[in-house]
C-alpha positions in Angstrom: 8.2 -14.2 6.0 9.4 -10.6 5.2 12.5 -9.3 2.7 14.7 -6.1 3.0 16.1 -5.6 -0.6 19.7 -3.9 -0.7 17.5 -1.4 -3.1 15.1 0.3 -0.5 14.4 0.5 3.4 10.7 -0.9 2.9 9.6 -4.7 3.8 8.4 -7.1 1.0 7.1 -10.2 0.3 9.5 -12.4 -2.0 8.8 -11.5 -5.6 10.1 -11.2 -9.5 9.9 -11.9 -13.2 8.3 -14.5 -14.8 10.9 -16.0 -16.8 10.1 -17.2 -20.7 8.2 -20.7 -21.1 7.5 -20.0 -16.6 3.7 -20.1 -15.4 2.9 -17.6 -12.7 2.8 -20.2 -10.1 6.2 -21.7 -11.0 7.1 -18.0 -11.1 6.4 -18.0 -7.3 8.2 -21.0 -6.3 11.1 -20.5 -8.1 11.3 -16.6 -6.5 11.0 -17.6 -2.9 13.5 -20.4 -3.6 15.8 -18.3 -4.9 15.5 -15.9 -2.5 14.8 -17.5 0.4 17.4 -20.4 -0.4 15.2 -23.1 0.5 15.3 -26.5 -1.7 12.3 -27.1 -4.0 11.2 -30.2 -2.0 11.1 -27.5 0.8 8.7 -25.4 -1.2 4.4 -26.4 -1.1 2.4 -24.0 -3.1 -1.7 -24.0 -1.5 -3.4 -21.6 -4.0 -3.4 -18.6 -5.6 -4.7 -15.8 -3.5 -4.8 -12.6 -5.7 -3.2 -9.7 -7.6 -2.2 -6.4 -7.3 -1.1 -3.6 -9.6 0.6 0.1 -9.0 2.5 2.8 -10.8 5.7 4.6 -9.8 8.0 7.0 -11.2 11.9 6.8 -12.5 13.9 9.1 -13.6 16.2 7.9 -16.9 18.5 10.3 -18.8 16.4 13.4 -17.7 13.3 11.8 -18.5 10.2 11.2 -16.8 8.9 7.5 -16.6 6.1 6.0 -15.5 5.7 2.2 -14.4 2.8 0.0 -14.5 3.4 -3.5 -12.2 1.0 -6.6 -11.6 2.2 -8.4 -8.4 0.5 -12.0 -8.2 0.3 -13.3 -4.8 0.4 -17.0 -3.9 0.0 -18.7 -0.8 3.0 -21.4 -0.2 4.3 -23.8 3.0 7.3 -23.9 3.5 8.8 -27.3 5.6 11.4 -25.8 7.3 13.3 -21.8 8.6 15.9 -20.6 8.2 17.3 -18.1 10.3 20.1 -17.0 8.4 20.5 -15.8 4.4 21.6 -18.1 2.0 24.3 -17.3 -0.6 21.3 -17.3 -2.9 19.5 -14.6 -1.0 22.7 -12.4 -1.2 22.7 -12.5 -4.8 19.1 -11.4 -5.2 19.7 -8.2 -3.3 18.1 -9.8 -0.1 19.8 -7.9 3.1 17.6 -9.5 5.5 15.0 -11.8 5.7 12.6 -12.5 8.9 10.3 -15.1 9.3 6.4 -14.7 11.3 3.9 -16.1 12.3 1.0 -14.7 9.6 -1.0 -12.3 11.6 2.1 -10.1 13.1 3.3 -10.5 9.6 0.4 -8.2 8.4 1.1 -5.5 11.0 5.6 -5.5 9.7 5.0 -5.5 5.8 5.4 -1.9 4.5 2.5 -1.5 2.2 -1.2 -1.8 2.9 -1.7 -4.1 -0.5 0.6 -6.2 1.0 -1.0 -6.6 4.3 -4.6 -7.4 2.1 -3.4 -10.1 0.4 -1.7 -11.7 4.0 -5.1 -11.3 5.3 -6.7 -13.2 2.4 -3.8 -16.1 3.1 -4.7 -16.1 6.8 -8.6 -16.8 5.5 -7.7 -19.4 3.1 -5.6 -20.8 5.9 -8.8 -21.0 8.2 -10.6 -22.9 5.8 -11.8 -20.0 4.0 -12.7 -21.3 0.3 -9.7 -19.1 -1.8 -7.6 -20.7 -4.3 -8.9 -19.7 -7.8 -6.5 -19.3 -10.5 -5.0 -16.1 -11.7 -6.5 -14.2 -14.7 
């Protein structure tokens, strides 16, 4: 599956904040719930496959500001597609969301970091031997 936020023209992977008391894994299920609108029953996480960080500029009141982010990436099942956005998805700033099968899923996402850690899924998929847990 790849998202289209409302905030750029670039495809993503479901992602977000961990929220207070939240393990990164919960983290993960509760973000492609929410944006996907899928039900938590729906929702099967398999392991965890990795992390990525990067840096990127704003611009606030004149000023200069550099980011630092740390993406974890998780692989998860999901039991059934939907087609269409839910309400949810709407109120996440989701404009579209588009489901794949996993290898012409790591030619559509937007940034190469992305396409890595879909590769790593598709190996831990083929019996591969991923799944540690995240540092």
């Amino acid at each position: 599956m790849r998202i289209q936020r409302q905030t750029g023209t670039f495809w993503g992977l479901p992602k977000g904040h961990v929220a207070p008391g939240e393990s990164l894994l919960q983290t993960a299920v509760r973000e492609v719930q929410e944006e996907t609108g899928l039900s938590p029953s729906e929702v099967t996480p398999l392991c965890y496959l990795g992390s990525i960080s990067y840096e990127f500029k704003t611009h606030e009141q004149g000023r200069h500001i550099l980011n630092r982010k740390v993406v974890h990436f998780f692989l998860l099942t999901v039991a059934a597609v939907r087609e269409r956005l839910a309400p949810a998805s709407r109120r996440e700033g989701i404009l579209r969301l588009e489901w794949f099968p996993l290898p012409e899923a790591i030619q559509k996402v937007s940034f190469a970091d992305y396409a890595r850690m879909l590769s790593l899924a598709q190996v831990a998929l083929n019996g591969g031997g991923l799944g540690g847990k995240p540092a």
